[in-house]
MDAnalysis code that builds the backbone (N, CA, C; Angstrom):
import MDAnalysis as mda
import numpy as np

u = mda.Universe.empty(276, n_residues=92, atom_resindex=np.repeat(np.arange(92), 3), trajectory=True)
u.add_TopologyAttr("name", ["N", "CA", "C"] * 92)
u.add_TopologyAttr("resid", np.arange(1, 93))
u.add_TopologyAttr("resname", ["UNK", "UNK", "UNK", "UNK", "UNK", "UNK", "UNK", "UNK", "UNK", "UNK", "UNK", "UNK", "UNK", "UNK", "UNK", "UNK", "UNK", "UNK", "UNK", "UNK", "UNK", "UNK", "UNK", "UNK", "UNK", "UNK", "UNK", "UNK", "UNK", "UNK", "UNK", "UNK", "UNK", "UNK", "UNK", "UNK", "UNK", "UNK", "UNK", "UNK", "UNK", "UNK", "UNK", "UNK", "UNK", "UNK", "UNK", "UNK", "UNK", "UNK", "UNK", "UNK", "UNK", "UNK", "UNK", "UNK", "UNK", "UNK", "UNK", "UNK", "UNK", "UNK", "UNK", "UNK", "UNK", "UNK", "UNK", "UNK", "UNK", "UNK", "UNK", "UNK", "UNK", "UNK", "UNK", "UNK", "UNK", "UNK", "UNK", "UNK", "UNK", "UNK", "UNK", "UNK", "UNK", "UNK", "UNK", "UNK", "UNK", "UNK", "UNK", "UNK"])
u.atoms.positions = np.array([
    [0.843, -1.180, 0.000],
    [0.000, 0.000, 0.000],
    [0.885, 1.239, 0.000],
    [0.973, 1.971, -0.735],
    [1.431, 3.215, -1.149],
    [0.968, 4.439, -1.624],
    [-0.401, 4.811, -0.129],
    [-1.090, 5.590, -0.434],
    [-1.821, 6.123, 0.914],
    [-2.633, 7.048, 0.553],
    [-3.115, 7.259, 1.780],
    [-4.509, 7.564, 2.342],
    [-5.282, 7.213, 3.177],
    [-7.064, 6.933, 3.030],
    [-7.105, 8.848, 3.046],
    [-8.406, 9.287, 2.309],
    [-8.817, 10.204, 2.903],
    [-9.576, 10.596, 4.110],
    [-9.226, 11.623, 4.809],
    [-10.113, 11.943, 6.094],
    [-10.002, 13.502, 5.968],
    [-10.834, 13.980, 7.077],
    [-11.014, 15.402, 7.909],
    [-10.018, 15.151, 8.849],
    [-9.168, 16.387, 9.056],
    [-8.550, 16.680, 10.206],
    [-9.456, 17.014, 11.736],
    [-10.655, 17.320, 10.849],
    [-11.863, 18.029, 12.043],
    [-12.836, 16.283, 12.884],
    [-12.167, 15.251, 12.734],
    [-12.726, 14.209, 12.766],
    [-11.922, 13.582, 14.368],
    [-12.708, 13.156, 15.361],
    [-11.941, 12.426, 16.075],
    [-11.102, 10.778, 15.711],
    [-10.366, 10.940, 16.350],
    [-9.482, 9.892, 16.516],
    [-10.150, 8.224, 15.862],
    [-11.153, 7.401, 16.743],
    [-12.269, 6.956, 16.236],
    [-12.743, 7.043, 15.193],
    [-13.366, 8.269, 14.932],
    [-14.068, 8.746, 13.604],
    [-12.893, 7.974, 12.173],
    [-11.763, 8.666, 12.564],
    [-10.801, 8.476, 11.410],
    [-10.721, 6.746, 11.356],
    [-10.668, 5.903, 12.683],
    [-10.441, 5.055, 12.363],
    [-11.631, 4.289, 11.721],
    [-12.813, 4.467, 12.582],
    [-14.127, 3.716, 10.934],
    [-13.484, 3.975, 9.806],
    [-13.498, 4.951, 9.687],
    [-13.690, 5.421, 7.772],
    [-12.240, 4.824, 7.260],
    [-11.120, 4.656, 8.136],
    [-10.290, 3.882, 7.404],
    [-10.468, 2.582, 7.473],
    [-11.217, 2.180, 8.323],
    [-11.978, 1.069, 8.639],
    [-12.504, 0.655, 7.321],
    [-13.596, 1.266, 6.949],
    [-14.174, 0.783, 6.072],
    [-13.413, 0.916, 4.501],
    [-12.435, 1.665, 4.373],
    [-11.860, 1.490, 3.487],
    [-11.115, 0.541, 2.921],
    [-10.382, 0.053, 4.511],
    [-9.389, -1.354, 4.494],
    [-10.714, -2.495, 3.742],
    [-11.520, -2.648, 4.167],
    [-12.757, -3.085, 3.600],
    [-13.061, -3.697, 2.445],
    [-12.802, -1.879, 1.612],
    [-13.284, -1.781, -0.024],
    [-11.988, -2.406, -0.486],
    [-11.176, -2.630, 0.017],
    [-9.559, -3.015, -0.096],
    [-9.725, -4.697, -0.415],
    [-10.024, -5.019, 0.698],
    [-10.150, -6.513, 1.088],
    [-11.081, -7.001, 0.166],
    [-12.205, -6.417, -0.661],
    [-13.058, -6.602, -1.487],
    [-12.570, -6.752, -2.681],
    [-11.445, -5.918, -3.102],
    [-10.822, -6.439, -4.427],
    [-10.023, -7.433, -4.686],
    [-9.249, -7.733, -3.169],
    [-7.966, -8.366, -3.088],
    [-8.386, -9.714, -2.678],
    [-9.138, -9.922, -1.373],
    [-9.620, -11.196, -1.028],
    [-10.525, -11.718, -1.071],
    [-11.584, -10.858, -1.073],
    [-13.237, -10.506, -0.120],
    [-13.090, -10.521, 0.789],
    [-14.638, -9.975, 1.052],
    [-15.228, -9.732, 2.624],
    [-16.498, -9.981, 2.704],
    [-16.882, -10.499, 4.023],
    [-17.699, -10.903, 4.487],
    [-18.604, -9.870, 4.504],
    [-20.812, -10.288, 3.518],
    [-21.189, -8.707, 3.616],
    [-21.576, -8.147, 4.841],
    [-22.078, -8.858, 5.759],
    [-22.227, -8.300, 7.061],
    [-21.266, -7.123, 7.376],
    [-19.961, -7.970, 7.273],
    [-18.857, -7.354, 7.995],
    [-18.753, -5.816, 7.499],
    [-18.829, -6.080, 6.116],
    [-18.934, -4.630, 5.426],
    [-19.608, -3.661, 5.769],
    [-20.627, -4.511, 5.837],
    [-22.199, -3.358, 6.429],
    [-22.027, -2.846, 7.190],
    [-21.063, -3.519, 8.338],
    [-21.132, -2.757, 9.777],
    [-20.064, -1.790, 9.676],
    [-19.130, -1.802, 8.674],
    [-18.042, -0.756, 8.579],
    [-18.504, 0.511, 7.675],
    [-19.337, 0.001, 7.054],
    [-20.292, 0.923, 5.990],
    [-21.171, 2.104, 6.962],
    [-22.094, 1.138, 7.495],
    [-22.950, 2.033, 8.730],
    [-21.977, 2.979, 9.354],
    [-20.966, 2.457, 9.829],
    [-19.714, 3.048, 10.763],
    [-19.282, 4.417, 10.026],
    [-19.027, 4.230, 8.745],
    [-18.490, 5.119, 7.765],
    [-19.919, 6.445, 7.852],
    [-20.945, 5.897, 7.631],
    [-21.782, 6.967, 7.385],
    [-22.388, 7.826, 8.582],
    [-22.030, 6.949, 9.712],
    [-21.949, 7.868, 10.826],
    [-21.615, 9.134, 10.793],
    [-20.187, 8.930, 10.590],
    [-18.860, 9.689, 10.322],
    [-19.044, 11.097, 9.333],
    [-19.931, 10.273, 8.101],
    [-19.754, 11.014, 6.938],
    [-21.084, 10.604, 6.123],
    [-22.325, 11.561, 6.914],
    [-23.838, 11.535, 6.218],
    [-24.269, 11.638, 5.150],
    [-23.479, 12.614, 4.283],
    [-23.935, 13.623, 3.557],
    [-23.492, 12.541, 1.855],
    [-24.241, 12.417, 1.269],
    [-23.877, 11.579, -0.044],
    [-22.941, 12.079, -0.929],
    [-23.059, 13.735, -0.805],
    [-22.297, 14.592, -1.986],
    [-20.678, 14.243, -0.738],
    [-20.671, 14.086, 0.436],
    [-19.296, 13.927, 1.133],
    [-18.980, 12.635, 0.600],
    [-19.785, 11.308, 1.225],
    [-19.529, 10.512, 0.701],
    [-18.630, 10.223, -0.973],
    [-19.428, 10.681, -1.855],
    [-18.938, 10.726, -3.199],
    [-17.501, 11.220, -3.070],
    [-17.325, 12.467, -2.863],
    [-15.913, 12.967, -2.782],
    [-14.546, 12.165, -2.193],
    [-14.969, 11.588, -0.939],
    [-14.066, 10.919, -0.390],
    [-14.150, 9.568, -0.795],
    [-15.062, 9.017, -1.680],
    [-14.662, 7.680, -2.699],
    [-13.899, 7.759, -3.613],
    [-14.496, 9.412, -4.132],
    [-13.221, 9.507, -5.739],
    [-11.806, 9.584, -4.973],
    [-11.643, 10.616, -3.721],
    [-9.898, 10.581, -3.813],
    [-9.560, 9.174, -2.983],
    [-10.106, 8.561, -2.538],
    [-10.030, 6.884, -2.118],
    [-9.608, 5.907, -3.439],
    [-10.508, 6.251, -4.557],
    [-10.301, 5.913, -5.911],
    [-8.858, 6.053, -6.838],
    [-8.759, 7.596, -6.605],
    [-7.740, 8.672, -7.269],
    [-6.190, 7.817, -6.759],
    [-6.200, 7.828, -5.242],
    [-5.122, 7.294, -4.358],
    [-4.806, 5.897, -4.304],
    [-5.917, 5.041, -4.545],
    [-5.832, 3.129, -4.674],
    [-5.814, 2.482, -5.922],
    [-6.774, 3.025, -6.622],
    [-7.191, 2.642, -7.729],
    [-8.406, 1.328, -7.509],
    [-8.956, 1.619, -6.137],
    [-10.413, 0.828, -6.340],
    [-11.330, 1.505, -5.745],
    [-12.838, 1.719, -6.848],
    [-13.869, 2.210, -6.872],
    [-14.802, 1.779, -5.723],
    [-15.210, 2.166, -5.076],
    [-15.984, 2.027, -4.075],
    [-17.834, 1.982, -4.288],
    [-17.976, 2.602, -5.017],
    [-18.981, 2.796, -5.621],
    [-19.942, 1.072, -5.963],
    [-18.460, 0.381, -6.583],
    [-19.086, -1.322, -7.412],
    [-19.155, -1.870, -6.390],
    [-18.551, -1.938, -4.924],
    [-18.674, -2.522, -3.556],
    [-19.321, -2.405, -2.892],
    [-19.940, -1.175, -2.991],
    [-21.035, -0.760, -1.917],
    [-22.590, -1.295, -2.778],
    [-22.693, -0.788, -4.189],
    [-23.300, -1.436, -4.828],
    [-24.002, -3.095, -4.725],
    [-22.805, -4.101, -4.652],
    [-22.365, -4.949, -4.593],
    [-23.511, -5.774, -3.338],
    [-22.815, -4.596, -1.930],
    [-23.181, -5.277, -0.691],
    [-24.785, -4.922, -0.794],
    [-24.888, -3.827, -1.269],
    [-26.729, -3.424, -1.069],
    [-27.204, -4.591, -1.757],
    [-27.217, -5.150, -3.258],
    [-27.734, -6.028, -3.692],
    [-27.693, -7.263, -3.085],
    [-26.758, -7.692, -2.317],
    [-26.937, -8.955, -1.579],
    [-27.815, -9.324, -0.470],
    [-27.401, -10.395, -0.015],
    [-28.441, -10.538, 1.445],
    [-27.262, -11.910, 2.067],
    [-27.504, -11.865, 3.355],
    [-26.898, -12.797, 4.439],
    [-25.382, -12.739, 4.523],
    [-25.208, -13.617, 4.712],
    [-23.464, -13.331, 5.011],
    [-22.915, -13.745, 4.033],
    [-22.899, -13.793, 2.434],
    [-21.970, -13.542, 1.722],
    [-20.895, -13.476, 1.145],
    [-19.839, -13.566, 0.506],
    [-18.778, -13.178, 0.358],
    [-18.996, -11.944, -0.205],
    [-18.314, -10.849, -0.094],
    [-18.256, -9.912, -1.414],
    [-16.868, -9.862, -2.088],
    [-16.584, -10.097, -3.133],
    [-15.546, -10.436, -4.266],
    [-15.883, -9.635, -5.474],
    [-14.615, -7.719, -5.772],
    [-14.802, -7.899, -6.785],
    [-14.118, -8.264, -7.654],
    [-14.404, -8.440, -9.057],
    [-13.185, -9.105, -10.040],
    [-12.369, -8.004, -11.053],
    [-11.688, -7.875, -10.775],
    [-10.759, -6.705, -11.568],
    [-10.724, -7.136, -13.417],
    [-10.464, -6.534, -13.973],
    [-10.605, -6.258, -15.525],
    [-9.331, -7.031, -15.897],
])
């Protein structure tokens, strides 16, 4: 990894760690999978953090910009499913 999650400086300690939380996540989704529960609960965690959809969006693209995986096909992904899951995505 040679990069770095986005956050707010205005965010507690916690806060930062969900949202990198859930990023390690969208990570583990390209590379290994993840369990969708597991996601969900880092997802929920994330939106705690960060309500607002137009925030959301922003901090997927430079999550995107910085990794090179879309967050968007994962989250996608987990909404369409149900139970515990794998989520696996498959790269091009």
């Amino acid at each position: 990894m040679d990069y770095s999650y986005p956050f707010s400086i205005e965010w507690s300690t916690e806060e930062i760690i969900d949202v990198v939380s859930f990023f390690e996540g969208i990570e583990m989704a390209y590379e290994k999978g993840i369990n969708r529960q597991e996601l969900l609960t880092r997802y929920r965690k994330f939106k705690q953090v960060v309500p607002a959809i137009s925030e959301e969006k922003t901090y997927f693209r430079e999550f995107e910009e910085e990794s090179g995986y879309a967050s968007f096909p994962v989250i996608k992904e987990m909404k369409a499913g149900s139970g515990d899951g794998v989520i696996k995505i498959k790269t091009k």
